[in-house]
DSSP file (Angstrom, degrees, kcal/mol; ACC not computed):
  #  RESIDUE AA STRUCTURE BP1 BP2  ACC     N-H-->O    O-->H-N    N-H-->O    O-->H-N    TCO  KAPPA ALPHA  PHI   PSI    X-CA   Y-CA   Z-CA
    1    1 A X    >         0   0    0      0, 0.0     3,-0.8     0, 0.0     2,-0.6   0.000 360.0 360.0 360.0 113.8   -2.2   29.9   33.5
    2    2 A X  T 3   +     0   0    0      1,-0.2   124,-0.1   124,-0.1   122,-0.0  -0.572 360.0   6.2 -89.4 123.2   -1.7   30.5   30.0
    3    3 A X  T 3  S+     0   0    0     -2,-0.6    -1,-0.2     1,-0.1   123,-0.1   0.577  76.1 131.4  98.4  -4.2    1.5   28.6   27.9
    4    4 A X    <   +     0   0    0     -3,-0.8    96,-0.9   121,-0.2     2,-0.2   0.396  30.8 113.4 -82.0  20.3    2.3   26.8   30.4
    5    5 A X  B    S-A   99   0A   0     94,-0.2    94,-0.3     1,-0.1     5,-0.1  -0.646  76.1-105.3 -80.8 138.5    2.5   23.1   28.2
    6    6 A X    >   -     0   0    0     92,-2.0     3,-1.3    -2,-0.2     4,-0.5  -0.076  39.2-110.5 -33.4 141.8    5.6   21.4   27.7
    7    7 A X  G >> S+     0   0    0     33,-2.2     4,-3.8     1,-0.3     3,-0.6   0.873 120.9  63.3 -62.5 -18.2    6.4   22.2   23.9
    8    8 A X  G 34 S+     0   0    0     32,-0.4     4,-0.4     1,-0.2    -1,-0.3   0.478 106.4  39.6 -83.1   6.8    5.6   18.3   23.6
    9    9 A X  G <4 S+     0   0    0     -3,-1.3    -1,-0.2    89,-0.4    -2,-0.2  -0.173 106.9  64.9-121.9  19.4    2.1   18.7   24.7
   10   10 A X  T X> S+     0   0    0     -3,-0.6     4,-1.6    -4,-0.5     3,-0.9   0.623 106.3  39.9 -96.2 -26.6    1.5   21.8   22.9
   11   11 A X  H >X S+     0   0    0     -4,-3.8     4,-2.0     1,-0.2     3,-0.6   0.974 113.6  59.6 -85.5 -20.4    1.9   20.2   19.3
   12   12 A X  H 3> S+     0   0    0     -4,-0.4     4,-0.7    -5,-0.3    -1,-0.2   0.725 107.5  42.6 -65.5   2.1   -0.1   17.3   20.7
   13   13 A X  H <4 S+     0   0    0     -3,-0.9    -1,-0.2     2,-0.1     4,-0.2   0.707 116.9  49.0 -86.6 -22.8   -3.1   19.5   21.5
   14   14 A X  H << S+     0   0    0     -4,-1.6    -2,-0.2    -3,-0.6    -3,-0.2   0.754 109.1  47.0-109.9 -18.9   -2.6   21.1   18.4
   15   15 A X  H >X>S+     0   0    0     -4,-2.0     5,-2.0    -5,-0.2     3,-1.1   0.944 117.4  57.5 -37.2 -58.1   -2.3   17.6   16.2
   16   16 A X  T 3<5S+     0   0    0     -4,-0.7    -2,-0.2     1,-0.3    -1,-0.1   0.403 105.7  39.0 -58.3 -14.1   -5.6   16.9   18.4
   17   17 A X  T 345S+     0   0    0     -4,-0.2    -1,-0.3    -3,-0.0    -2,-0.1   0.136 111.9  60.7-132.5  17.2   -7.5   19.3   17.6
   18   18 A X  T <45S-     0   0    0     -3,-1.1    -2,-0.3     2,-0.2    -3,-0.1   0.588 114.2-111.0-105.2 -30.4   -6.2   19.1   13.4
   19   19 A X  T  <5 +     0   0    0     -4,-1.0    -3,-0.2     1,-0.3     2,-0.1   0.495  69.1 156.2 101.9  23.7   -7.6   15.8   13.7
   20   20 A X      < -     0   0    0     -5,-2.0     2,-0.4     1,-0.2    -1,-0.3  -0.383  56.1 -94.0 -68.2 142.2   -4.2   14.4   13.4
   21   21 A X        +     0   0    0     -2,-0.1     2,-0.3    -3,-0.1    -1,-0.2  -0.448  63.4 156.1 -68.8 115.6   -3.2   11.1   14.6
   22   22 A X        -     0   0    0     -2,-0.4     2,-0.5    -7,-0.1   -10,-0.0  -0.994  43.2-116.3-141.7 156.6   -1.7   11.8   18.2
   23   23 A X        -     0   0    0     -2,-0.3    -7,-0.1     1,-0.0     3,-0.1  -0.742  20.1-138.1-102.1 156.5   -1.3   10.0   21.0
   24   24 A X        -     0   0    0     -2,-0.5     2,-0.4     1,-0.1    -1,-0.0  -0.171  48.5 -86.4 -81.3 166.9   -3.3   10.9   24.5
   25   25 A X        -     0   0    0      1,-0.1     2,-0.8    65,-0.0    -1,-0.1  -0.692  40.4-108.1 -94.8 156.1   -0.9   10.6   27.7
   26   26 A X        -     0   0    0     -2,-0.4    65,-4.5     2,-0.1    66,-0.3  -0.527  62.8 -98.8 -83.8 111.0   -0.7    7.0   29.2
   27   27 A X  S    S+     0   0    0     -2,-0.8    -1,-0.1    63,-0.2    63,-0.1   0.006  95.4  76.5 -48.1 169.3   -2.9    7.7   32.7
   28   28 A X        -     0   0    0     29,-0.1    -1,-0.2     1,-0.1    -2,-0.1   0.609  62.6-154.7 -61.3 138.3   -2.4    8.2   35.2
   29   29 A X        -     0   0    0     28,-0.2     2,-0.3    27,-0.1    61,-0.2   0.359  21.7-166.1 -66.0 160.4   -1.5   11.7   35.0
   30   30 A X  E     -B   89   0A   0     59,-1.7    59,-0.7    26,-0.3     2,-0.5  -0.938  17.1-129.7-157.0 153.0    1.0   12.2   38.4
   31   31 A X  E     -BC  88  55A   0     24,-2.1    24,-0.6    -2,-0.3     2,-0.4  -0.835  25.9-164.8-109.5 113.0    2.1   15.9   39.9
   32   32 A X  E     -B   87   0A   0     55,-5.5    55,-1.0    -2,-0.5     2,-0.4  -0.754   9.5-140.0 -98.6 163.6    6.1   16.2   40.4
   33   33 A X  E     -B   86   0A   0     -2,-0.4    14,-3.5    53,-0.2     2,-0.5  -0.889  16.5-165.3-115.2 137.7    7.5   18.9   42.5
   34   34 A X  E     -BD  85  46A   0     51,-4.0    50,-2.5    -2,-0.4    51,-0.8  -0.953  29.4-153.5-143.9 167.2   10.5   20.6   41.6
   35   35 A X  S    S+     0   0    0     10,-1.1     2,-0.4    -2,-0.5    -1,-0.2   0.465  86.5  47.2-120.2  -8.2   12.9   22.9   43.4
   36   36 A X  S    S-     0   0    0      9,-0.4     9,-0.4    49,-0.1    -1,-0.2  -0.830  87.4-108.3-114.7 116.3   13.9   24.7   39.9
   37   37 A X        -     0   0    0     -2,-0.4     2,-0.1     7,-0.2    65,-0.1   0.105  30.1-168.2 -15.3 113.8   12.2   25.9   37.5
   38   38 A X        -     0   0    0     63,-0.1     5,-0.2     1,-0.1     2,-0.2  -0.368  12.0-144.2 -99.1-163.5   11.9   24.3   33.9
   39   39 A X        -     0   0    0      3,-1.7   -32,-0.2    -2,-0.1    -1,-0.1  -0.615  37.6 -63.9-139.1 170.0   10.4   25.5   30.7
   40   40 A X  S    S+     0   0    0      1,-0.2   -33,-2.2    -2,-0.2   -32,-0.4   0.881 136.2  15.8 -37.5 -56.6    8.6   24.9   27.4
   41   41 A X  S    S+     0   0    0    -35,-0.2     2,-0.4   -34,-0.1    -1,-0.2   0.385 124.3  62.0-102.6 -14.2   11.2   22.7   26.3
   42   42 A X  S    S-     0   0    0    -35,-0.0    -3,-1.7    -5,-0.0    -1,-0.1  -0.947  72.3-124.2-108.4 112.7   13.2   21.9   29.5
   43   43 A X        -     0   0    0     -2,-0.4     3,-0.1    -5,-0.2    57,-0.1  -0.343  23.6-119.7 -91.3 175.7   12.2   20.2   32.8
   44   44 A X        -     0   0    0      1,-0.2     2,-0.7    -5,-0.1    -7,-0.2  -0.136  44.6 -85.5 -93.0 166.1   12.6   21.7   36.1
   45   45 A X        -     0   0    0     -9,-0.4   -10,-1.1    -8,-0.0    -9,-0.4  -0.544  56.5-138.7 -54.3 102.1   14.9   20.0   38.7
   46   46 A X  B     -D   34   0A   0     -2,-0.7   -12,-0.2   -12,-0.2    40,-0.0  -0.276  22.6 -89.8 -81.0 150.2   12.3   17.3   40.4
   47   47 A X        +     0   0    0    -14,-3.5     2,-0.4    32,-0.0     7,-0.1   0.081  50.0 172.1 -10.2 131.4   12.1   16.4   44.2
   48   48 A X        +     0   0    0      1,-0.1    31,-0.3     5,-0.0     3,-0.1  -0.943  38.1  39.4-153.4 175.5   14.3   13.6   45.4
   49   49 A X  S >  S+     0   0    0     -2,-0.4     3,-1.0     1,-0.2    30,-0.4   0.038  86.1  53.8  77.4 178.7   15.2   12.1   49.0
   50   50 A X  T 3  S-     0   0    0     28,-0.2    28,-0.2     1,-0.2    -1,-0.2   0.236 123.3 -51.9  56.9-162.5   12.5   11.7   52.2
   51   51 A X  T 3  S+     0   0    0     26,-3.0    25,-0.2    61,-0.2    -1,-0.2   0.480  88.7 150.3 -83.9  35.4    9.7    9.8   51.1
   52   52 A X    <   +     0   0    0     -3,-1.0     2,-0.3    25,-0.3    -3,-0.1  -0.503   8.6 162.1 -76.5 165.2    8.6   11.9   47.7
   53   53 A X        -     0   0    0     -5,-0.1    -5,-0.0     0, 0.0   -21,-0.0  -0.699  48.6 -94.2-169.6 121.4    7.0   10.1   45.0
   54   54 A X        -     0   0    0     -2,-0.3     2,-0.4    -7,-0.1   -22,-0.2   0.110  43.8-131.6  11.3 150.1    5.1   11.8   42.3
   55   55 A X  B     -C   31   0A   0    -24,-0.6   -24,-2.1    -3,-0.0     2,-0.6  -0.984  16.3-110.0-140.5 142.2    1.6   11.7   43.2
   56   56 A X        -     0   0    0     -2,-0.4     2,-0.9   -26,-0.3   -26,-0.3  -0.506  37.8-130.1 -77.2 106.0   -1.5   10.5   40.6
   57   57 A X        -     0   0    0     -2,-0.6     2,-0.4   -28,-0.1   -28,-0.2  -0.585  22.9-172.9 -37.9  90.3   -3.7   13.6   39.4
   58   58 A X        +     0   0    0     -2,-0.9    12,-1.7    13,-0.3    13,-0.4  -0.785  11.4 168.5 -82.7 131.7   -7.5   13.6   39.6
   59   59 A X  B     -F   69   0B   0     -2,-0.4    10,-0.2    10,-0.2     3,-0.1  -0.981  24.8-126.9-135.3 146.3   -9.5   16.4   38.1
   60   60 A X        -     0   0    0      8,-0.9     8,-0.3    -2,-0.4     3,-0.1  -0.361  56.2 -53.0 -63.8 172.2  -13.5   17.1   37.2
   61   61 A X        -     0   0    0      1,-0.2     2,-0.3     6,-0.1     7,-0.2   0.235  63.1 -98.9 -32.5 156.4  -14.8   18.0   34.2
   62   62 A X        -     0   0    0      5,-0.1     2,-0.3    -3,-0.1     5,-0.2  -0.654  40.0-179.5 -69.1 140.1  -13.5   21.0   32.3
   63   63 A X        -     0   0    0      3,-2.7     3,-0.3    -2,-0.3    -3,-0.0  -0.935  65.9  -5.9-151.3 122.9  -15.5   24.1   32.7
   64   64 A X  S    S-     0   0    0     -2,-0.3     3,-0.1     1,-0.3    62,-0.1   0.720 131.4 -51.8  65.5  22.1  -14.5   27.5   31.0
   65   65 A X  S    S+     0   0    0      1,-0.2    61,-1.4    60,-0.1     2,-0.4   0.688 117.1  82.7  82.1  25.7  -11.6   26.2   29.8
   66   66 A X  E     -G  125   0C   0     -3,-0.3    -3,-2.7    59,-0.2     2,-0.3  -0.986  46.7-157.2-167.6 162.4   -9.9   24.7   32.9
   67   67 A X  E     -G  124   0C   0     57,-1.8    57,-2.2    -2,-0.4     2,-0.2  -0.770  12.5-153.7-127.2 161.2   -9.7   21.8   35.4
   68   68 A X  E     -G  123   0C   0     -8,-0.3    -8,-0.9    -2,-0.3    55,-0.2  -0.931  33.9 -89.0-145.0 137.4   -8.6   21.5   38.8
   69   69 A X  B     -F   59   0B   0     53,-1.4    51,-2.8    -2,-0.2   -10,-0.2   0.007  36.8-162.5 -34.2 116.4   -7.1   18.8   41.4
   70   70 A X  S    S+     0   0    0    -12,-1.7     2,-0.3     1,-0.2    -1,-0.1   0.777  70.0  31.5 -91.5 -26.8  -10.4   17.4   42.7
   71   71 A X  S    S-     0   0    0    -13,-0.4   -13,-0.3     1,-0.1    -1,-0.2  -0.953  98.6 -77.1-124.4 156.1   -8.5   15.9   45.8
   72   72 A X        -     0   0    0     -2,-0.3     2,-0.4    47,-0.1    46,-0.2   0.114  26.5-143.9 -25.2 135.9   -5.7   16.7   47.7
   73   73 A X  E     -H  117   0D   0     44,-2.9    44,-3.2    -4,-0.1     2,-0.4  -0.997  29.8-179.4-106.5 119.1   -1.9   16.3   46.9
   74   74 A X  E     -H  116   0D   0     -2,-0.4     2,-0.3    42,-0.2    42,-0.2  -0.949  14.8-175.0-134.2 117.6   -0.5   15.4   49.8
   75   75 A X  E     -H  115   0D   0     40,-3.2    40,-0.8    -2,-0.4     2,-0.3  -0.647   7.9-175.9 -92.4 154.0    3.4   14.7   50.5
   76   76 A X        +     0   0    0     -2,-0.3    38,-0.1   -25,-0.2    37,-0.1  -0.940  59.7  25.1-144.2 170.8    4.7   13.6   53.6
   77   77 A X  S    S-     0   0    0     -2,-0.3   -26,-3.0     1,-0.1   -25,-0.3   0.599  79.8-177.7  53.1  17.8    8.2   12.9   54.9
   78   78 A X        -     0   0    0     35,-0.9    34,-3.2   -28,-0.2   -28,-0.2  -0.148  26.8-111.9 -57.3 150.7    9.8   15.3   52.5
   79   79 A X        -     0   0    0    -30,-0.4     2,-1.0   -31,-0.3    30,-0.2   0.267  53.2 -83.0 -61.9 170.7   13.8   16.1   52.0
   80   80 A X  S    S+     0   0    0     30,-0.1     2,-0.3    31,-0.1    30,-0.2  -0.834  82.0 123.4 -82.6 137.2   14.9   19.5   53.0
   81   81 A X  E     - E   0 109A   0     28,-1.3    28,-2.5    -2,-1.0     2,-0.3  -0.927  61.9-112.9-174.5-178.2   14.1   21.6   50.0
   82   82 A X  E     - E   0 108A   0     26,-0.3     2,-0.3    -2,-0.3    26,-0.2  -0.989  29.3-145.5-146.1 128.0   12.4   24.6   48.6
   83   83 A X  E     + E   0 107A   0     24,-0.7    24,-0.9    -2,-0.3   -48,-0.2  -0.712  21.1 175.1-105.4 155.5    9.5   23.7   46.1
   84   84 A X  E     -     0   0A   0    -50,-2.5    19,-0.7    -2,-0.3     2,-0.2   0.106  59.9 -23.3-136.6  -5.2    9.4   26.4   43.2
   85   85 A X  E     -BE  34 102A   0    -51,-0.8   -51,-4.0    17,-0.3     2,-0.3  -0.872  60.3-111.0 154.8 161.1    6.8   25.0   41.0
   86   86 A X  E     -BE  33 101A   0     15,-1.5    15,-1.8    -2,-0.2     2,-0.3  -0.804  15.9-162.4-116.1 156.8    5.0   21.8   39.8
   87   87 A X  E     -BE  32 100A   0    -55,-1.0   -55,-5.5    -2,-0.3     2,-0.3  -0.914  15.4-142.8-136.9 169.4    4.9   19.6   36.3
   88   88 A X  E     -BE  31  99A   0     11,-1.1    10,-1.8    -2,-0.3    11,-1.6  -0.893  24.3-178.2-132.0 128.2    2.3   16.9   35.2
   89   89 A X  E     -BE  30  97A   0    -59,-0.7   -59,-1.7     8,-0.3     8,-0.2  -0.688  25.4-129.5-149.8 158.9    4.3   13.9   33.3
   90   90 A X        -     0   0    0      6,-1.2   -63,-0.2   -61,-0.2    -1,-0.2  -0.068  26.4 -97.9-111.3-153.6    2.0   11.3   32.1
   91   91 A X        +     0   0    0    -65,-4.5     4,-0.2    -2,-0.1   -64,-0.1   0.204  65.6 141.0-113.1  11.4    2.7    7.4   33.0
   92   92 A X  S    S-     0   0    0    -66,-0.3     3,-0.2     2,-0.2   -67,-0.0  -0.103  74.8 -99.8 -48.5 154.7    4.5    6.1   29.8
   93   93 A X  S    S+     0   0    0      1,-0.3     2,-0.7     2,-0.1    -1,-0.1   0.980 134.3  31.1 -51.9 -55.1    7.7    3.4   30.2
   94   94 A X  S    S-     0   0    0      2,-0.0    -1,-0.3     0, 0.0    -2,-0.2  -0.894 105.8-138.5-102.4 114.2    9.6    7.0   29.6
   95   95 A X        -     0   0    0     -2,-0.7     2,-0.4    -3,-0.2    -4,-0.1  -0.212  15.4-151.6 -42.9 126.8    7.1    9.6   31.2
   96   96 A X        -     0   0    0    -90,-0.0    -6,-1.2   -87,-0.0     2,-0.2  -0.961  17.6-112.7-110.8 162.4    6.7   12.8   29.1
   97   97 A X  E     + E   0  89A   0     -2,-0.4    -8,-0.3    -8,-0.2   -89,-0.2  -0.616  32.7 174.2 -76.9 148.9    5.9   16.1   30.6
   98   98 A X  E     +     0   0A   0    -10,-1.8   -92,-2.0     1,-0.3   -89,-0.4   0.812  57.4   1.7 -98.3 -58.2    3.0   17.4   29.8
   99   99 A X  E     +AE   5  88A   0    -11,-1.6   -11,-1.1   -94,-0.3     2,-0.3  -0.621  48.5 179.5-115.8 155.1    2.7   20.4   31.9
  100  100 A X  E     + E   0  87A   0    -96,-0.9     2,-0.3   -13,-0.2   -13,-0.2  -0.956   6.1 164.7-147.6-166.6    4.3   22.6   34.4
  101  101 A X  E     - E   0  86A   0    -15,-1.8   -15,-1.5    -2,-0.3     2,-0.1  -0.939  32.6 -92.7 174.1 155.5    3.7   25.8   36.4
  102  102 A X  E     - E   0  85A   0     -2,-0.3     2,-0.6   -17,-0.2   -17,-0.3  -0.381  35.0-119.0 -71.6 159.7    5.0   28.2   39.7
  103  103 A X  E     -     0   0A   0    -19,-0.7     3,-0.2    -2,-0.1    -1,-0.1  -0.719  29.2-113.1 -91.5 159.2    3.7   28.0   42.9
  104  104 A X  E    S+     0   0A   0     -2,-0.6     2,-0.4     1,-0.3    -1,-0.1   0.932 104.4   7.0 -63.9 -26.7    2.2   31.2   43.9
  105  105 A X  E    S-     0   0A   0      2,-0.0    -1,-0.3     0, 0.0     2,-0.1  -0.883  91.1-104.4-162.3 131.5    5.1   31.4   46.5
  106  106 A X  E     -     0   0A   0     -2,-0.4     2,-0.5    -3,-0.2   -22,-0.2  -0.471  33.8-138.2 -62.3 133.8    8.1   29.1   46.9
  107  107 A X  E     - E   0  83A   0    -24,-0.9   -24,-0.7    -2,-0.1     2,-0.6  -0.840  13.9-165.9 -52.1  66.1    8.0   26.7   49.8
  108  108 A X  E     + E   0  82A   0     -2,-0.5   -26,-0.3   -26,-0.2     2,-0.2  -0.659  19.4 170.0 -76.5 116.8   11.1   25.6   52.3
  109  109 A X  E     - E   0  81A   0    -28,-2.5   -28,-1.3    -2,-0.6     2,-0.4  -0.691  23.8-129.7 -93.6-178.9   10.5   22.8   54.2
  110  110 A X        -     0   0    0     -2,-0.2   -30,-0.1   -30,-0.2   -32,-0.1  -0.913  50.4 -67.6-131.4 147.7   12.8   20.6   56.5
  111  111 A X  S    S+     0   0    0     -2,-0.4     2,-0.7     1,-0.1   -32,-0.3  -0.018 121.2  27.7 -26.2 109.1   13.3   17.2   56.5
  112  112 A X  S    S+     0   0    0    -34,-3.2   -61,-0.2     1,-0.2    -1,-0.1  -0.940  89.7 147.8  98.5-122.3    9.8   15.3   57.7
  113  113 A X        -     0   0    0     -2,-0.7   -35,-0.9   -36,-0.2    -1,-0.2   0.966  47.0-138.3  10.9 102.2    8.1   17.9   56.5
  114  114 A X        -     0   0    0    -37,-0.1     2,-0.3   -38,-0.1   -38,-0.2  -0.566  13.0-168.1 -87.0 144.0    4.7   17.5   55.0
  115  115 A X  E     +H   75   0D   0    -40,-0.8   -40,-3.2    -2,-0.2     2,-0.4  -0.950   8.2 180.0-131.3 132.9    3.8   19.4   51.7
  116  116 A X  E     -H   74   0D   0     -2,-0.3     2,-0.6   -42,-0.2   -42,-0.2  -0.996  18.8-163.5-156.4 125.5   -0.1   19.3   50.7
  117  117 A X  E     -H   73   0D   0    -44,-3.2   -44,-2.9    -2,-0.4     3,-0.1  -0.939  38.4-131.6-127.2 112.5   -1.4   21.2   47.4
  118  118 A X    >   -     0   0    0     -2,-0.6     3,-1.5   -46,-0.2     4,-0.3   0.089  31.8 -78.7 -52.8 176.2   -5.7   21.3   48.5
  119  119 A X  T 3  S+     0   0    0      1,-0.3   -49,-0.2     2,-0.1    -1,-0.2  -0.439 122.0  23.3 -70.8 145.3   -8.2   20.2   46.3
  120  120 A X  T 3  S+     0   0    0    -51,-2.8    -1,-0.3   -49,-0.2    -2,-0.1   0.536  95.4 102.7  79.5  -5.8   -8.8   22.9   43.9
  121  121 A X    <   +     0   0    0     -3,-1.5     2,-0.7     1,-0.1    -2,-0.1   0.530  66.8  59.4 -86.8 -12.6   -5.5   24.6   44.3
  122  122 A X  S    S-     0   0    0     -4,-0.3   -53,-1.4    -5,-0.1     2,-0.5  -0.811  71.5-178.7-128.9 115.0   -3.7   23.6   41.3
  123  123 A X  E     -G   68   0C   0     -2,-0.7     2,-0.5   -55,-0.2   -55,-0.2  -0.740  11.6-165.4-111.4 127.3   -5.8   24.9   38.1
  124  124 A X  E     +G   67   0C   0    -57,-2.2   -57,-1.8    -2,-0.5     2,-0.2  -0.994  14.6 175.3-119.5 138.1   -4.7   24.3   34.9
  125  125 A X  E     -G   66   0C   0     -2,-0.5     2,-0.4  -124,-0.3  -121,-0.2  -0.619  28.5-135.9 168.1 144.8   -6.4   26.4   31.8
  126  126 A X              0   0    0    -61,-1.4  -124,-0.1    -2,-0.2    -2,-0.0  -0.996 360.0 360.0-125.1 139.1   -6.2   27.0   28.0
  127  127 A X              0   0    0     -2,-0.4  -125,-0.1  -126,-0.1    -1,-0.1   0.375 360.0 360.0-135.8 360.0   -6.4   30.6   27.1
């Protein structure tokens, strides 16, 4: 998905690759869910209620210009809602976002409800 970085983690790719002093994001990386949509510069509403919690990102190597979730994200006990899209926020005392994105189709659950993005479904790319 191309353009999809937070404007803060496009000028730190683009410091990073000026050879500019920048800093990396404090690991680990963690997936939020959010039931509105953000933007370059604005994040989306996040998840709250049931048991959600952020969940820690793993990916392999880059190949061809993209990574993917090497294991499962798997929520359980989720609030009633309708997920619309994901961000990647790093682990700093104040997380910044890094990332976001859509789902390929929005998501209602009910309350209890378990929410699961497989390995290998959520690919993120520079284009």
């Amino acid at each position: 998905m191309a353009d999809n970085l937070s404007n803060t983690g496009e000028n730190r790719t683009m410091d990073w690759m000026m050879g500019s002093t920048t800093t990396a994001p404090t690991t680990p990386l963690k997936v939020a869910l959010v039931t509105a949509a953000g933007d370059d510069a604005t994040a989306g509403t996040e998840v709250t209620g049931g048991s959600y919690v952020r969940k820690t990102l793993t990916v392999g190597a880059a190949s061809g210009g993209s990574v993917s979730n090497s294991a499962d994200l798997d929520w359980t006990g989720m609030p009633a809602c309708t997920i619309v899209g994901w961000e990647i926020w790093d682990s700093a005392g104040t997380p910044i976002r890094w990332w976001y994105g859509p789902l390929d189709a929005n998501k209602t659950l009910a309350a209890g409800d378990e929410f699961k993005l497989t390995a290998g479904s959520l690919s993120l790319s520079l284009s």
